[in-house]
Every structure is written in structure tokens, then in C-alpha cells.
NUZAZA-351679 format. One record per residue (C-alpha): residue in three letters; x, y, z; chain; residue number from 1. Coordinates in steps of 0.5 Angstrom, whole numbers, plus 500, padded with zeros to 3 digits. Each point is the difference from the previous one (the first is absolute). Layout:
# residues N
PT; Ala; X; Y; Z; A; NUM
...
***
This chain:
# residues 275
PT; Unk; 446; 448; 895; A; 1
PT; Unk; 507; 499; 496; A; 2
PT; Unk; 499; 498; 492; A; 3
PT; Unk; 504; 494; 501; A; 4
PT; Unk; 498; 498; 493; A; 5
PT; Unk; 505; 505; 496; A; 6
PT; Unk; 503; 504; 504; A; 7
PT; Unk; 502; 507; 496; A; 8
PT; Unk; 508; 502; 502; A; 9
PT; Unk; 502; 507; 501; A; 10
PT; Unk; 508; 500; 500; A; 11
PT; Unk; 502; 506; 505; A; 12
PT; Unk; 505; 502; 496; A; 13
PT; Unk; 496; 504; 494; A; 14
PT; Unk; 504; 497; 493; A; 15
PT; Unk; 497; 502; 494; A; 16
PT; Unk; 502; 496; 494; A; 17
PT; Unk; 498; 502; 494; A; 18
PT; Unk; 501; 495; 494; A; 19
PT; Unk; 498; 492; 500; A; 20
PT; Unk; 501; 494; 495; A; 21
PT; Unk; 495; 495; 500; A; 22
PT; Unk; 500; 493; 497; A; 23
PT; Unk; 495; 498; 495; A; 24
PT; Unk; 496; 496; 505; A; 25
PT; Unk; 500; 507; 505; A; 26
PT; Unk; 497; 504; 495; A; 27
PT; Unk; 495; 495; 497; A; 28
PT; Unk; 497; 500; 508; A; 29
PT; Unk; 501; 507; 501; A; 30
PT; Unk; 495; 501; 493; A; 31
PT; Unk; 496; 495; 503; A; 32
PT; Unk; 498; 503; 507; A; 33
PT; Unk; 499; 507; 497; A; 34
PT; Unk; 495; 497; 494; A; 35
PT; Unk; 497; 496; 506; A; 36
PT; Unk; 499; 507; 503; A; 37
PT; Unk; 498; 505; 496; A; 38
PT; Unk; 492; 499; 500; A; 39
PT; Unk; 501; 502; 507; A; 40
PT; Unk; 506; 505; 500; A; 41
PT; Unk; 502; 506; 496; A; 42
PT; Unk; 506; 502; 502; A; 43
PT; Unk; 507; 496; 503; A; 44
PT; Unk; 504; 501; 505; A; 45
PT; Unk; 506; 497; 503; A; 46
PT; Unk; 503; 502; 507; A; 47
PT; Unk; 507; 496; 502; A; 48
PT; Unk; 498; 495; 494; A; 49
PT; Unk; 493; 499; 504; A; 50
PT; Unk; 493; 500; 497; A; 51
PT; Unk; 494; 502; 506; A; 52
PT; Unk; 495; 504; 497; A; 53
PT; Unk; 492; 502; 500; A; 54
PT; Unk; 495; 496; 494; A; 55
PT; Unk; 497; 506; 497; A; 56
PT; Unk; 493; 499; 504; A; 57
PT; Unk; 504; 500; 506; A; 58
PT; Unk; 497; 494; 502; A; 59
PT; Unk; 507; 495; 501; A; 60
PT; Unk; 508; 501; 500; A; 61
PT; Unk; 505; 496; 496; A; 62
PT; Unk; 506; 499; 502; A; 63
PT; Unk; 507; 497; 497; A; 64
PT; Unk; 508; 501; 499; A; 65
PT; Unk; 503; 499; 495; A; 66
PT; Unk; 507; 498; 502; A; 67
PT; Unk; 504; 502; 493; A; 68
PT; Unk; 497; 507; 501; A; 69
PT; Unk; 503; 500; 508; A; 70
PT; Unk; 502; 507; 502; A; 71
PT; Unk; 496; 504; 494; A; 72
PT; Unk; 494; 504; 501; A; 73
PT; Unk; 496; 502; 494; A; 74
PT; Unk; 493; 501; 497; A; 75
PT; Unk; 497; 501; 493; A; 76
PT; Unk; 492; 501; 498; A; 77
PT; Unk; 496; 497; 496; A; 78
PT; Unk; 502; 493; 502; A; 79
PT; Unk; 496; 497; 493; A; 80
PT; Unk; 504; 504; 496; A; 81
PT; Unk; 506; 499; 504; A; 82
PT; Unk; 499; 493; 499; A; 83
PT; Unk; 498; 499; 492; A; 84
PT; Unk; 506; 505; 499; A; 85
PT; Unk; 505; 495; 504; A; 86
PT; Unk; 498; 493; 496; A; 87
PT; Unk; 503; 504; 494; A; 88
PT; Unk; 506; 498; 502; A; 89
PT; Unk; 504; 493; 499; A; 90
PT; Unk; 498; 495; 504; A; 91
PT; Unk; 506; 496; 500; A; 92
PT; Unk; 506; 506; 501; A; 93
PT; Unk; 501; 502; 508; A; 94
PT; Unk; 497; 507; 501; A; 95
PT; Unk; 504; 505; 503; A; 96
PT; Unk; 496; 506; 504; A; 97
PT; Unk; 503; 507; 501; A; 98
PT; Unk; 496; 505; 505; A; 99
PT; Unk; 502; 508; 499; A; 100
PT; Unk; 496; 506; 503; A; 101
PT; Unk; 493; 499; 496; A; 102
PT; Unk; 500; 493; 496; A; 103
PT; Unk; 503; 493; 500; A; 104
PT; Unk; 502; 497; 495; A; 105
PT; Unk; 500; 493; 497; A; 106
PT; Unk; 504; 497; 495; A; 107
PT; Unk; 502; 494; 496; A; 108
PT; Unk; 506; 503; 497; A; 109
PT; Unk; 496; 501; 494; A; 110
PT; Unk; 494; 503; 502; A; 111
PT; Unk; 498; 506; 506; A; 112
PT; Unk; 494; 501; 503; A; 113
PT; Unk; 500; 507; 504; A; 114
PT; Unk; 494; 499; 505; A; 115
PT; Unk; 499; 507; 504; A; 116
PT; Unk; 501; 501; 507; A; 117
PT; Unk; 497; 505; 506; A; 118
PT; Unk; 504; 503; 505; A; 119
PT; Unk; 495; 502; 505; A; 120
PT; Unk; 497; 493; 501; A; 121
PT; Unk; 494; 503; 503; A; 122
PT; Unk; 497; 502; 494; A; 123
PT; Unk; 499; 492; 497; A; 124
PT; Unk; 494; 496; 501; A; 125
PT; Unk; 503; 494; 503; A; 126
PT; Unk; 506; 502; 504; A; 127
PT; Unk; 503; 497; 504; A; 128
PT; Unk; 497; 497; 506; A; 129
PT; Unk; 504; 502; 507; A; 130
PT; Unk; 502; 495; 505; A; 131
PT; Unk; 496; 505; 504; A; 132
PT; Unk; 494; 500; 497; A; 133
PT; Unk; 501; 491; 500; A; 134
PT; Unk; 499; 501; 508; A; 135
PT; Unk; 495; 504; 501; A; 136
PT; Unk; 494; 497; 494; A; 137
PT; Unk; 503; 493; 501; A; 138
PT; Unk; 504; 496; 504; A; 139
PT; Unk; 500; 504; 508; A; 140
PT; Unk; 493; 500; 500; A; 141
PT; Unk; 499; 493; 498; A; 142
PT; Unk; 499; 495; 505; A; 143
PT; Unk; 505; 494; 501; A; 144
PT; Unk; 496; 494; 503; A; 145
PT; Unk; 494; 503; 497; A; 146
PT; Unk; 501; 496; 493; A; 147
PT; Unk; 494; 498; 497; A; 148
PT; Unk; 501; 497; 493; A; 149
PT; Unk; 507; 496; 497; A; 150
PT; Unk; 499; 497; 494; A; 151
PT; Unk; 505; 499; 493; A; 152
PT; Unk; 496; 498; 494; A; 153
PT; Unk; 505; 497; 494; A; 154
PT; Unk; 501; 504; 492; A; 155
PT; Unk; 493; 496; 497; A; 156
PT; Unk; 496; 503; 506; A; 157
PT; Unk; 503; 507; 499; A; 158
PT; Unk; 498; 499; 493; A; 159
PT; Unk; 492; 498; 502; A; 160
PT; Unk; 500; 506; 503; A; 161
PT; Unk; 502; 505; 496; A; 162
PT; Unk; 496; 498; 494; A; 163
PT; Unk; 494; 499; 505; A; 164
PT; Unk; 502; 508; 501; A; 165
PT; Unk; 500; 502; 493; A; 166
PT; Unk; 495; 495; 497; A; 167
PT; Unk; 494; 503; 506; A; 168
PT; Unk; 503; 507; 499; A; 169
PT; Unk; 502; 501; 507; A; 170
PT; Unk; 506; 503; 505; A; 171
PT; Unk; 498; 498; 506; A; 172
PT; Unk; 498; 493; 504; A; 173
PT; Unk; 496; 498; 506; A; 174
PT; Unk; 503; 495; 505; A; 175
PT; Unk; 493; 498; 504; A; 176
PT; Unk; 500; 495; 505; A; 177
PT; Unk; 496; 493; 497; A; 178
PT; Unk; 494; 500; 503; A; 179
PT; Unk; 499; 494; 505; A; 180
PT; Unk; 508; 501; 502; A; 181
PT; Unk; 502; 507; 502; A; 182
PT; Unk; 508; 498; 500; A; 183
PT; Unk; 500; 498; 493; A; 184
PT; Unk; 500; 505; 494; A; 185
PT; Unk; 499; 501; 493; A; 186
PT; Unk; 502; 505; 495; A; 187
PT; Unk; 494; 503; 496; A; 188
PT; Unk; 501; 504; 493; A; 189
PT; Unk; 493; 502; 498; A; 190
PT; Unk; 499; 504; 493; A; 191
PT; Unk; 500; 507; 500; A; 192
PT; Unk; 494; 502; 496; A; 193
PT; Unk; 494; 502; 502; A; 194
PT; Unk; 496; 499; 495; A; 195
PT; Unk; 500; 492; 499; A; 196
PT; Unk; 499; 495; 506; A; 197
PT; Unk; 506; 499; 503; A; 198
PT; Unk; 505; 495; 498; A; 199
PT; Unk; 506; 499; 506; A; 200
PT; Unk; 505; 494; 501; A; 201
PT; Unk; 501; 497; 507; A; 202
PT; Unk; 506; 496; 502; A; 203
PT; Unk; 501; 498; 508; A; 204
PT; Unk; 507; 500; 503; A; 205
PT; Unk; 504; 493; 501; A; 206
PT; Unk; 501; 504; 508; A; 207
PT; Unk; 497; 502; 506; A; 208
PT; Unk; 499; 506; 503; A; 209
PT; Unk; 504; 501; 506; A; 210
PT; Unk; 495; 505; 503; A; 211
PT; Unk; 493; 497; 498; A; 212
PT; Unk; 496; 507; 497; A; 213
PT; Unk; 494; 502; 502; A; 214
PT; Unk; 494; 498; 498; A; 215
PT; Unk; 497; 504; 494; A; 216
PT; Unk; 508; 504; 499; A; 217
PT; Unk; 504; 500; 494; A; 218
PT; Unk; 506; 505; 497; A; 219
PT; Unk; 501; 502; 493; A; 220
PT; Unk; 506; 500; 497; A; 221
PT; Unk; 503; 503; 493; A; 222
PT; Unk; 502; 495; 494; A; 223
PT; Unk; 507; 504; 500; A; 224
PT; Unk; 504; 495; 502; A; 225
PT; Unk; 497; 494; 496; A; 226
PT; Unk; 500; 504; 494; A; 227
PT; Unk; 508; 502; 501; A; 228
PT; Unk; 502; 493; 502; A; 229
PT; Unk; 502; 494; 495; A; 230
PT; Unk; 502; 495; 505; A; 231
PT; Unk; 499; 497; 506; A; 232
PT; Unk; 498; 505; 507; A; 233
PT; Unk; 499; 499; 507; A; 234
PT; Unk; 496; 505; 504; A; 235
PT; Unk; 499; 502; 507; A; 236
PT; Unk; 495; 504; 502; A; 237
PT; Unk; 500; 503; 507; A; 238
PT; Unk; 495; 504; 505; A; 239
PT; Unk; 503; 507; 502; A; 240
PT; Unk; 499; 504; 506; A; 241
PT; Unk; 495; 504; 496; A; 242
PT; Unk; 494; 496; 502; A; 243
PT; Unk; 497; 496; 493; A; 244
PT; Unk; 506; 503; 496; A; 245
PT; Unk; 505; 494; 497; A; 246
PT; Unk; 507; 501; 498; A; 247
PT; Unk; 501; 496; 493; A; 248
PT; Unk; 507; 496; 498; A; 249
PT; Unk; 501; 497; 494; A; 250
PT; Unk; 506; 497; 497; A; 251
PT; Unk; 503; 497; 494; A; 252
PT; Unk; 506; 501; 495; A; 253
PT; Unk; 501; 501; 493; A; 254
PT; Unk; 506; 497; 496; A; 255
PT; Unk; 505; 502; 506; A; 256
PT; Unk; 497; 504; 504; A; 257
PT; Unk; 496; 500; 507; A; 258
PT; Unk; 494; 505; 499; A; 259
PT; Unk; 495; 502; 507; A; 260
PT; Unk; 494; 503; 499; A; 261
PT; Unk; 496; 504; 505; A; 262
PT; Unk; 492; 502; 501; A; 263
PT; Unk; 495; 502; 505; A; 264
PT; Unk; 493; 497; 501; A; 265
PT; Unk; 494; 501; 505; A; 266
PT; Unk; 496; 495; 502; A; 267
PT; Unk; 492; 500; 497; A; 268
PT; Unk; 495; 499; 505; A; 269
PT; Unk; 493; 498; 495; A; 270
PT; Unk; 495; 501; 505; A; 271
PT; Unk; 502; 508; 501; A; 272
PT; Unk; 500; 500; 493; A; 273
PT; Unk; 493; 497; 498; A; 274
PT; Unk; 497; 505; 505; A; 275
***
């Protein structure tokens, strides 16, 4: 299955450029999307102007391009740092950026900042996630006319989410179907504390499934998404050709740009469990 949500380009011809000039608004939403990333991320790492690289857990890839940064390809590590470094510089001047052999520089004209590059790429945490590896973990094996769930939740609903995740101290949530209708769901946050009862946030989903679940079925999936997004998201969830293994699609965008995530998750059967 072919991503038609943002479809990362590779010109035949390999021109590298080595310098770019960003406007005030290009550099405010580059600061912004690795601020945004850095609890999930320790490293950087742009290929042909594109982001695609794995959460630190393992457990989603983000993907965006950069269209100021078209035909560069650099990295740097610890993006926390990187970030609370690049705020230091004037907000309202155009950023100019310079990529030599082991570092890219950032310049407002009146301050540098000198970020370290690695060379050998394989030795970051967070390299850049190959179209190979995009095929073979998530979209060859996913199955086209198996959708099981498609919804959009707008900015507020986002946000409820997000503070249900943090106030219950949780980094997964439980999509259940409802009890007496097996094609309708919710999403669970239960708190992650084993020593007092159990707090949890329920909040049932506007649509229906398209493949009714099981009785008694339900998946996890991981709070990355909801934690990186600050505006609305739509979400495609489907079955794979992996028996009880979903592909997962989110989709949002920060100031200009379009920002897919991708994750896996394995249906739960609760009788199998309790035995």
C-alpha cells in the first residue's frame, strides 16, 4: 500500500545543496517541530529535506519535509539541547543555515550556533528511516479493503486527550469495543498506579467501526501521537495481513507542515488473558 498522505520525493539526480535561508516564519515552525519532538527523540536527522525516524521506544515513526531544506541532508544529536541553543537567536531576522563535513550552522547574522554532525549515520539513535524499511513494517503488509477505523478529532478533543494521559500518568490507550454494540468503540485511559484503585477516562468515538470487533477484542495503542499533536488529526486504522496485527495512520500538521505518524498494534482477546 502506497502512503498518498505525503509522498516523500527522491530526485534521480543526487544535488546536494549545502546552505538555505529561512524566514522568520520557516525557522519558528522548524523550533516548534523539534521542541515538539525532543521527549520522543534524541537525535535529528534530515534526508533530502525529509524527517522519517523511529520514537526512541521504537513504537511509531514520524514523518515530514521541510521544503526550505529541499535537497540537504544533515543531523545533530540531542535535539533538547539543539533546540534550547536555536531559541537564543533573533526571532524576527532570517536564519541562514551552512552544512561543511561535521557541523551545521545557524546564523542570524549577529550570533552562531555550531550544532555537531555525525558522518556515519549509523551510529545515531534515531536515523533516518528508509523507504525500504516504510514497505516492509508498514504499508506492503497492510490490507487495503480491511479498514477498520476512520475518525478525525478536532484541536479541543486532542488536547482532552493529552491531559487524560498526563493527569493518569499513562502512555498507552485501550480502544474496547462498547458492550451491547460491537461495532462502536472507545478509547480507555486507565492510571498507571498500582497501588491505589484505579482512575480511567472513557470517551466513545463519533464513528462506527467498518469491521464490527470481536466480542471481548480490544487493542492498545501508544500516547506518542496525542502527546506530539497540537491541532486537529485524523486516524486510519487497518487490519494487515498479519492475523490480529493493525497498521496505525495518524496525520496532522504544525504551522505549514504535514506530519504523518505510523505505529503497529495487536488485537487483545480478554478471555485468553483471564485463563
Amino acid at each position: 500500500m502506497k502512503n498518498t498522505q505525503h509522498n516523500l520525493q527522491h530526485d534521480d539526480q543526487k544535488i546536494i545543496r549545502t546552505e538555505a535561508e529561512l524566514t522568520p516564519a520557516d525557522f519558528a515552525c522548524f523550533l516548534s517541530f523539534l521542541k515538539s519532538i525532543q521527549p520522543h527523540f534524541n537525535d535529528f536527522c534530515l534526508v533530502d529535506g525529509a524527517f522519517r525516524s523511529r520514537t526512541n521506544d521504537k513504537a511509531s515513526v514520524v514523518e515530514t519535509g521541510f521544503p526550505y531544506f529541499r535537497k540537504m541532508n544533515f543531523n545533530f544529536e540531542d535535539i533538547k539541547k539543539g533546540a534550547n541553543m536555536l531559541s537564543a537567536l533573533n526571532k524576527n531576522s532570517r536564519i541562514e543555515v551552512m552544512i561543511d563535513n561535521d557541523r551545521v550552522t545557524f546564523t542570524d547574522k549577529s550570533q552562531e550556533i555550531h550544532l555537531p554532525s555525525i558522518n556515519n549515520v549509523n551510529y545515531l539513535y534515531n536515523k533516518f528511516f528508509s523507504d525500504d524499511k516504510m514497505e516492509d513494517i508498514f504499508l506492503q503488509k497492510v490490507d487495503p479493503d480491511r479498514l477498520l477505523l476512520m475518525e478525525s478529532f478536532p484541536k479541543i478533543t486532542i488536547s482532552n486527550i493529552h491531559k487524560m494521559l498526563r493527569e493518569l500518568n499513562s502512555n498507552s490507550i485501550r480502544v474496547t469495543h462498547v458492550e451491547d454494540a460491537l461495532n462502536m468503540v472507545y478509547f480507555q485511559i486507565s492510571e498507571n498506579n498500582q497501588e491505589t484503585k484505579t482512575l480511567n477516562y472513557q470517551m466513545k468515538l463519533s464513528k462506527p467501526l467498518l469491521f464490527p470487533m470481536k466480542k471481548g477484542n480490544y487493542f492498545n495503542i501508544g500516547s506518542m501521537p496525542f502527546e506530539f499533536c497540537k491541532n486537529s488529526m485524523s486516524l486510519k486504522f487497518y487490519f494487515t495481513k498479519d492475523e490480529g496485527i493493525l497498521t496505525l495512520f495518524y496525520n496532522t500538521f504544525m504551522n505549514d507542515l504535514f506530519v504523518n505518524i505510523y505505529a503497529r498494534a495487536a488485537l487483545v482477546d480478554e478471555s485468553t488473558i483471564s485463563r
